[in-house]
NUPANU-68358 format. One record per atom (N, C-alpha, C, O): residue in one letter; x, y negated, z negated; residue number from 1; atom name. Coordinates in steps of 0.001 Angstrom, whole numbers. Atoms other than C-alpha are relative to their C-alpha. Last residue first. Layout:
# NUPANU-68358
code_xx_yy_zz_pos_site
a_X_Y_Z_NUM_CA
...
***
This chain:
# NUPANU-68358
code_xx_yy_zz_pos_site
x_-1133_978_579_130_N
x_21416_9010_-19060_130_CA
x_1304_-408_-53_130_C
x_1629_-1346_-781_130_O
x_693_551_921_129_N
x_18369_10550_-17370_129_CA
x_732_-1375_-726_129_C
x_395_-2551_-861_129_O
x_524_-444_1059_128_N
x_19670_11983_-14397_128_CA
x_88_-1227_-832_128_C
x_637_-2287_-529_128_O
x_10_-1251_-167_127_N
x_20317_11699_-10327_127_CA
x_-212_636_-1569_127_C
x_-463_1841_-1600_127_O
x_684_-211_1405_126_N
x_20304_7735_-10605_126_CA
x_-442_1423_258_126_C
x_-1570_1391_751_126_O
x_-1280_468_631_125_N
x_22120_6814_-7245_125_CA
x_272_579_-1296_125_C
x_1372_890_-1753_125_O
x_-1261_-320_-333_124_N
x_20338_8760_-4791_124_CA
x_1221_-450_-573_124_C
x_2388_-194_-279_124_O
x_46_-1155_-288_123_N
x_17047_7857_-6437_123_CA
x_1268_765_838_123_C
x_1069_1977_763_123_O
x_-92_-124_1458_122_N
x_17931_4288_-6237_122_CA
x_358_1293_-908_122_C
x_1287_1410_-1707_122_O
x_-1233_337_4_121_N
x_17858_4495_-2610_121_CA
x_996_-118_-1824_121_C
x_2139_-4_-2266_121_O
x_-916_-601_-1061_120_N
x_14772_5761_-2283_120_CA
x_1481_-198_-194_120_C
x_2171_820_-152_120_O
x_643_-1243_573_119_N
x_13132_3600_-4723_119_CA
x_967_1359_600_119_C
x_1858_1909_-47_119_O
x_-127_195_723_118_N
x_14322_613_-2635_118_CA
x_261_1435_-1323_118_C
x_1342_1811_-1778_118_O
x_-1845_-297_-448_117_N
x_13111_2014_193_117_CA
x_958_485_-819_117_C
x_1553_1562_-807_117_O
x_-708_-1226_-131_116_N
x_10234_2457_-1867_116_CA
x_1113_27_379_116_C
x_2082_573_-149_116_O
x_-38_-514_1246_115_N
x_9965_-1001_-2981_115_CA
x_621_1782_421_115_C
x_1713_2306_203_115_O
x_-1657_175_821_114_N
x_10633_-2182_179_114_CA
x_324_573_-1019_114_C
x_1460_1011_-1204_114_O
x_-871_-856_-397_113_N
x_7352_-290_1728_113_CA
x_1405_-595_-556_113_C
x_2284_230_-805_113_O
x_420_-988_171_112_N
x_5355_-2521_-654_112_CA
x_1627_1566_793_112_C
x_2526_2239_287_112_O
x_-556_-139_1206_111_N
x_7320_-5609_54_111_CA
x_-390_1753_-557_111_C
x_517_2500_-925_111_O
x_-1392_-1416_-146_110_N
x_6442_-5158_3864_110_CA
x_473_-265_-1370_110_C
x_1675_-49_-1219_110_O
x_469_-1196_77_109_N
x_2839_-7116_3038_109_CA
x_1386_1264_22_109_C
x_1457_2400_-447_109_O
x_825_-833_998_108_N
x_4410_-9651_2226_108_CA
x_-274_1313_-376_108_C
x_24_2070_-1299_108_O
x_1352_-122_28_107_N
x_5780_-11039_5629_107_CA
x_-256_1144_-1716_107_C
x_-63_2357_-1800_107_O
x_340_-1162_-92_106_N
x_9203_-12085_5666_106_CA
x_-1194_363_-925_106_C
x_-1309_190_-2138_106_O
x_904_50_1451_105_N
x_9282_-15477_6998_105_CA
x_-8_1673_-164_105_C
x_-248_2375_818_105_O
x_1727_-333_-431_104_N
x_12154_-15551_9280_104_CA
x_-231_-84_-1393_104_C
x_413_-226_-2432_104_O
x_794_-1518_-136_103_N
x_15573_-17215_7893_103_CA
x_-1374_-55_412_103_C
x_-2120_-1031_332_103_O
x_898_302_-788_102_N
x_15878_-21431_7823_102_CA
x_-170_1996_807_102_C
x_-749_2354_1833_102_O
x_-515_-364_-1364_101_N
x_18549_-21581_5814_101_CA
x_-820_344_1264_101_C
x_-218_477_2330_101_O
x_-1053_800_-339_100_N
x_17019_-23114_2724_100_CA
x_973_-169_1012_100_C
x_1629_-1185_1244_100_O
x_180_1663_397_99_N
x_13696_-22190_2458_99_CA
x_1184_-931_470_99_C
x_1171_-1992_1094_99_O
x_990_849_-1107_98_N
x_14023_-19090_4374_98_CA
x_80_-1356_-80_98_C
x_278_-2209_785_98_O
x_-220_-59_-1017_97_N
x_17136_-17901_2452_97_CA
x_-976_-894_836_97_C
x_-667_-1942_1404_97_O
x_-926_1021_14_96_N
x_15734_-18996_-838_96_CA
x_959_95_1600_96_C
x_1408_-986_1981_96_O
x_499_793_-138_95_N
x_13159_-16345_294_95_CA
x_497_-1254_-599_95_C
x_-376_-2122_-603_95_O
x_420_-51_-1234_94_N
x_15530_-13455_1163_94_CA
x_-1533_-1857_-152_94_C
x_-1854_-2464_870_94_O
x_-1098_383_-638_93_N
x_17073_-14119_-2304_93_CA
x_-431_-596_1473_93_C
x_-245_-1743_1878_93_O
x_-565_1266_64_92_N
x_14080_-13765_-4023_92_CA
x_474_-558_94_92_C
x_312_-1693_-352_92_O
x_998_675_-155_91_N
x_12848_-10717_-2200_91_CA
x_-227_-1564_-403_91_C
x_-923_-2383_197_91_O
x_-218_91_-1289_90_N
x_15851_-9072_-2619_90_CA
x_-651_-799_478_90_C
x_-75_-1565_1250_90_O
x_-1132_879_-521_89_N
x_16594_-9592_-6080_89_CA
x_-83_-364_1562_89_C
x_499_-1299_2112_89_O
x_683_886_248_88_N
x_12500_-8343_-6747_88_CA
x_1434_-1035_397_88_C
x_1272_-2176_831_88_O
x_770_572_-886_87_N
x_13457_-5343_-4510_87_CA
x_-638_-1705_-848_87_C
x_-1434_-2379_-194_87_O
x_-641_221_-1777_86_N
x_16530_-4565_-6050_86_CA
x_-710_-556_809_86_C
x_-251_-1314_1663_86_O
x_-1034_1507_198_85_N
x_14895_-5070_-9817_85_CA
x_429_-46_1489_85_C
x_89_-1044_2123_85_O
x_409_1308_563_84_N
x_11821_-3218_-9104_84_CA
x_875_-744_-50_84_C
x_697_-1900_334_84_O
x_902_1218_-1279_83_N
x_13593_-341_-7522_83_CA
x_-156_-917_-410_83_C
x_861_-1610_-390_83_O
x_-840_838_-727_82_N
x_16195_-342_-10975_82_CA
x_-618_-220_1485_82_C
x_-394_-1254_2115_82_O
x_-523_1469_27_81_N
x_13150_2_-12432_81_CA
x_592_-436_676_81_C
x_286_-1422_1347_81_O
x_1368_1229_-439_80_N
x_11422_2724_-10752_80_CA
x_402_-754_-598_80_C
x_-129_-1737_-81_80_O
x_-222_152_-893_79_N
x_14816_4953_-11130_79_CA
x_-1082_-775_727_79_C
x_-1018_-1116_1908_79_O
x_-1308_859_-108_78_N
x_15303_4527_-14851_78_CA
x_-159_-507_1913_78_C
x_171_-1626_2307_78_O
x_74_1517_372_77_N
x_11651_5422_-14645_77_CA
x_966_-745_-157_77_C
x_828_-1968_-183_77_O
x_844_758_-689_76_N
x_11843_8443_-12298_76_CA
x_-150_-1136_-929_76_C
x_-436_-2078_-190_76_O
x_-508_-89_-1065_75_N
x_14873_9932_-14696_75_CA
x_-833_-1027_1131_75_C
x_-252_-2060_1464_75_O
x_-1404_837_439_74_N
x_13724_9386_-18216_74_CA
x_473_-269_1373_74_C
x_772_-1455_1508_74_O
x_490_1732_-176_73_N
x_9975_10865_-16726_73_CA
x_1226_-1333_-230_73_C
x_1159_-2493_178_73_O
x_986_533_-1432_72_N
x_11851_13828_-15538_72_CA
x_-424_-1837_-123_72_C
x_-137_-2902_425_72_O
x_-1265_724_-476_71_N
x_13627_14347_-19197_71_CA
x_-154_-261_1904_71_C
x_730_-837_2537_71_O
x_-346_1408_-81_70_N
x_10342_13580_-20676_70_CA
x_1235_155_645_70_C
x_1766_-908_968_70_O
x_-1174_477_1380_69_N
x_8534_16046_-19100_69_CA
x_332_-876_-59_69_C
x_83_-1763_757_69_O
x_-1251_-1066_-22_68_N
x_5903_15370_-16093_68_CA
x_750_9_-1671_68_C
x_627_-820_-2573_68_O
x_143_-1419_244_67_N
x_2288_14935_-16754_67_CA
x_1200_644_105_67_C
x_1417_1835_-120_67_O
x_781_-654_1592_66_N
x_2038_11032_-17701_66_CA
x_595_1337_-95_66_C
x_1239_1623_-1105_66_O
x_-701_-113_1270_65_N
x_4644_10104_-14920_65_CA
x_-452_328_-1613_65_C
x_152_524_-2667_65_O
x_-958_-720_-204_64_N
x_2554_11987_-12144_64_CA
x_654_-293_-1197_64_C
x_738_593_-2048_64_O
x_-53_-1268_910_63_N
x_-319_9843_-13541_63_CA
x_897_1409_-111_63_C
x_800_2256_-1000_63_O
x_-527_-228_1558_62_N
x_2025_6605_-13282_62_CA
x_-948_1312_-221_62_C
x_-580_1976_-1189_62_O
x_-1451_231_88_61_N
x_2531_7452_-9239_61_CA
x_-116_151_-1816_61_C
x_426_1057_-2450_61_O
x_-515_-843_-13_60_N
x_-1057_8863_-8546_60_CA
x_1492_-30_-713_60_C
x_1945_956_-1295_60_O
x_280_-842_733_59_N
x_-2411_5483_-9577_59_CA
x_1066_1351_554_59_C
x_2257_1053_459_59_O
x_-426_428_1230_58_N
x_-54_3338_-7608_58_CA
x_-176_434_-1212_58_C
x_627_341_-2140_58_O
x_-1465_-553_69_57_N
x_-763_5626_-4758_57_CA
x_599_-468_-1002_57_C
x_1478_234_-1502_57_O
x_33_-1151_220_56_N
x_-4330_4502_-5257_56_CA
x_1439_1215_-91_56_C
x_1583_2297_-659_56_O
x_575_-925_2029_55_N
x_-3537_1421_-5973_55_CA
x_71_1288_-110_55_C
x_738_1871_-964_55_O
x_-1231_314_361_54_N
x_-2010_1054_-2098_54_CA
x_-208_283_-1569_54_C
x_299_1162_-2266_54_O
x_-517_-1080_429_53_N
x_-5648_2705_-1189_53_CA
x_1520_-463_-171_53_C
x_2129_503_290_53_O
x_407_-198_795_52_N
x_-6549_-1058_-1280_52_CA
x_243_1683_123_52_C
x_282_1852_-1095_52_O
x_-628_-20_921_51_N
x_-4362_-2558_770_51_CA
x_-556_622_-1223_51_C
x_113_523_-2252_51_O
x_-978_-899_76_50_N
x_-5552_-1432_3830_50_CA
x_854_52_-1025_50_C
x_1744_898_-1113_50_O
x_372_-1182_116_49_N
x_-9042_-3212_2984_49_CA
x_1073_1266_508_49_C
x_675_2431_529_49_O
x_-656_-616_984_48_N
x_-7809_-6633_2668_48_CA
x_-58_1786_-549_48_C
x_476_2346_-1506_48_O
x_-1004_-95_371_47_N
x_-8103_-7936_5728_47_CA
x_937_538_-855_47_C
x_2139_796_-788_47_O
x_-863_-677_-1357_46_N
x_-11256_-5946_6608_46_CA
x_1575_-225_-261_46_C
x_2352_729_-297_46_O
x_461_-1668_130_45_N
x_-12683_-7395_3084_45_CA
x_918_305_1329_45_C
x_2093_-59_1288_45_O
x_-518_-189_1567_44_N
x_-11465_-11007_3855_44_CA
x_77_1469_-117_44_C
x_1027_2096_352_44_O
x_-1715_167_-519_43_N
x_-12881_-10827_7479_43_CA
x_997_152_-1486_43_C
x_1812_1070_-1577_43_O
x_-790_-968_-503_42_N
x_-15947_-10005_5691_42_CA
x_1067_380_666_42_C
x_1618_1481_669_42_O
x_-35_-821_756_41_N
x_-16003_-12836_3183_41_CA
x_306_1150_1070_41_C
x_1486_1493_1147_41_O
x_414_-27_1232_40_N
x_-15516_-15331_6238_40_CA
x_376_1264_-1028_40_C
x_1400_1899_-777_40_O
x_-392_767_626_39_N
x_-15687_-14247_9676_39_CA
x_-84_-124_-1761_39_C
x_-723_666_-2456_39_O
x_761_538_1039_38_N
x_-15591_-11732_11906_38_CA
x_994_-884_-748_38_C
x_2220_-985_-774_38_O
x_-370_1428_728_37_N
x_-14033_-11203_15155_37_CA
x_-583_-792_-1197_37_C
x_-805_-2003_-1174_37_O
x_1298_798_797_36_N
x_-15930_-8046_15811_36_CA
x_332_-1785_-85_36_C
x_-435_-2733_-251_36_O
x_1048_-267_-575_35_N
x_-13454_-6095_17798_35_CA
x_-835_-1114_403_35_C
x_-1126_-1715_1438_35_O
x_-327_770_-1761_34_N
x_-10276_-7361_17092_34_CA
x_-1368_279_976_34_C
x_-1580_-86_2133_34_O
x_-687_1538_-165_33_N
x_-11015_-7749_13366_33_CA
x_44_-37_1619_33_C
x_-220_-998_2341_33_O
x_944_1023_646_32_N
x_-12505_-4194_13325_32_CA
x_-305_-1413_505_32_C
x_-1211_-1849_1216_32_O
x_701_27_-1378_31_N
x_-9621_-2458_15637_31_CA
x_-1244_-581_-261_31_C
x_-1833_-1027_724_31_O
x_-359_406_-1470_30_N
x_-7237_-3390_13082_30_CA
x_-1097_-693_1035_30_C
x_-1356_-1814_1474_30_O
x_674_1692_367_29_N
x_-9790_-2967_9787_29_CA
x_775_-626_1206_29_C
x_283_-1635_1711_29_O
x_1366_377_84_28_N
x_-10159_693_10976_28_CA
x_-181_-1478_-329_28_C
x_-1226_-2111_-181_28_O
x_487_378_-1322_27_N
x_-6383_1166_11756_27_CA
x_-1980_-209_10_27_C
x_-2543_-503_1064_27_O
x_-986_1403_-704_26_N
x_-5199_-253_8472_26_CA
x_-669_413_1489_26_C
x_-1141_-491_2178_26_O
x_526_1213_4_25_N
x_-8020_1859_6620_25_CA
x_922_-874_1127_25_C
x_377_-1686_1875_25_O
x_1314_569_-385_24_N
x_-7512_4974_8063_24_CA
x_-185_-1141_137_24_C
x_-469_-1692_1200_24_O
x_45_-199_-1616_23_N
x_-3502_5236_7375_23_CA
x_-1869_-711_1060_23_C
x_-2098_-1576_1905_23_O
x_-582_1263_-864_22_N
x_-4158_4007_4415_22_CA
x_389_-100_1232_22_C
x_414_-1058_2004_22_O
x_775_1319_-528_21_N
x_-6638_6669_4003_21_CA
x_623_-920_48_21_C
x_37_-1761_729_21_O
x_1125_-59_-1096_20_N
x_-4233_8737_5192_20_CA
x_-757_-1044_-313_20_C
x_-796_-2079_352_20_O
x_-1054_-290_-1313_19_N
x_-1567_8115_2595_19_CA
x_-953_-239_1109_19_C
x_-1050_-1378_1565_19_O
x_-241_1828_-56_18_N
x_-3990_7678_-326_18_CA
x_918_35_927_18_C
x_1692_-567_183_18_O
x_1370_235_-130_17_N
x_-4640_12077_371_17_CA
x_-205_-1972_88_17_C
x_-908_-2512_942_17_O
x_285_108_-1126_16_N
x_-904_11890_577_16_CA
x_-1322_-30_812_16_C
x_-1501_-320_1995_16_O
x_-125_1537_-671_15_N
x_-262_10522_-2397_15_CA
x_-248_629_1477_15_C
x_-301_-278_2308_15_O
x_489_1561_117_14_N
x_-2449_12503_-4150_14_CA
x_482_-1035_836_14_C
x_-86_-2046_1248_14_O
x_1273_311_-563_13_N
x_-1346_15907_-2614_13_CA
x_-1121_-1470_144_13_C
x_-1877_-1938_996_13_O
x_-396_-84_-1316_12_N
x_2205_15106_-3238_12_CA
x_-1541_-82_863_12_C
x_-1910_-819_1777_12_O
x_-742_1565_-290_11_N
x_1670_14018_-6923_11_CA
x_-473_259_1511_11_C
x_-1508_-313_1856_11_O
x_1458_1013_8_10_N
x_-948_17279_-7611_10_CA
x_465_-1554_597_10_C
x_-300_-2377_1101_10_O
x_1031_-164_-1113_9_N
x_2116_19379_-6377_9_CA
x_-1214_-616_62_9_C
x_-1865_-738_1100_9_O
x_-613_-5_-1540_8_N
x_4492_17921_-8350_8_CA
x_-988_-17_1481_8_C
x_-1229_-724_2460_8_O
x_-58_635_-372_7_N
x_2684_18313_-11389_7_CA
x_678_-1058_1477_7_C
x_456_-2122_2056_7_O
x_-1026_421_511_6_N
x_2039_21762_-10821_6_CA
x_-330_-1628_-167_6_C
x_-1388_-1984_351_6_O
x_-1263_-171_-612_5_N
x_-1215_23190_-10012_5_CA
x_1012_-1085_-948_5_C
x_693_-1741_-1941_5_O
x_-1047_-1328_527_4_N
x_-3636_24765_-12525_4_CA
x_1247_-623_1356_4_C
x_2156_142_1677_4_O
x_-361_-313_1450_3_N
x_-5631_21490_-12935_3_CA
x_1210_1231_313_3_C
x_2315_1181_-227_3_O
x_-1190_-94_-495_2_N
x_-6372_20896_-8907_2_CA
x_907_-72_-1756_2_C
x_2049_-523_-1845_2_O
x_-332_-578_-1292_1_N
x_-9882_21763_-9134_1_CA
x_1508_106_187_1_C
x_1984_1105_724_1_O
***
């Protein structure tokens, strides 16, 4: 179905098809939990059920890097490391902070959106291959 489009354009559609349903899921396991007040295994599930189209963007992400060239893929993977490293310095800094200076807790779940930031920011630094 979506064979004759670009890789670009199959990325954008993917992540934004896993976009929504994360959108879905986070407000469906919201208003769930505050509904229902469940317990146990399904509270689990509900909790964890906005994180699970997060794969799915995780997929879209390395099959984008299967289908592009290599001097594309040289480019988005210099620039998904150095995310990874900013956000893993950040994240281990920010939690020797807590421990030891008594910083907020920063919640987990915002690592995800760090990465992009991250990503984002990287991507304005790293503009080619080598």
């Amino acid at each position: 179905m979506f064979s004759n489009l670009s890789p670009n354009a199959r990325y954008v559609i993917g992540l934004s098809v896993t976009m929504a349903l994360y959108v879905a899921a986070l407000f469906a396991s919201i208003l769930l939990i505050r509904a229902q007040h469940p317990v146990g295994p399904y509270l689990w599930f509900l909790a964890v059920l906005p994180a699970l189209p997060i794969g799915g963007t995780i997929i879209v992400f390395l099959r984008y890097i299967d289908e592009v060239d290599e001097y594309v893929r040289g480019v988005v993977l210099k620039r998904f490391i150095a995310a990874t490293g900013l956000t893993l310095f950040i994240c281990t800094a920010w939690g020797f902070l807590e421990e030891n200076a008594g910083l907020h807790h920063f919640s987990l779940y915002l690592v995800y959106p760090l990465f992009w930031m991250m990503f984002g920011l990287s991507s304005a630094v790293y503009r080619k291959a080598s």
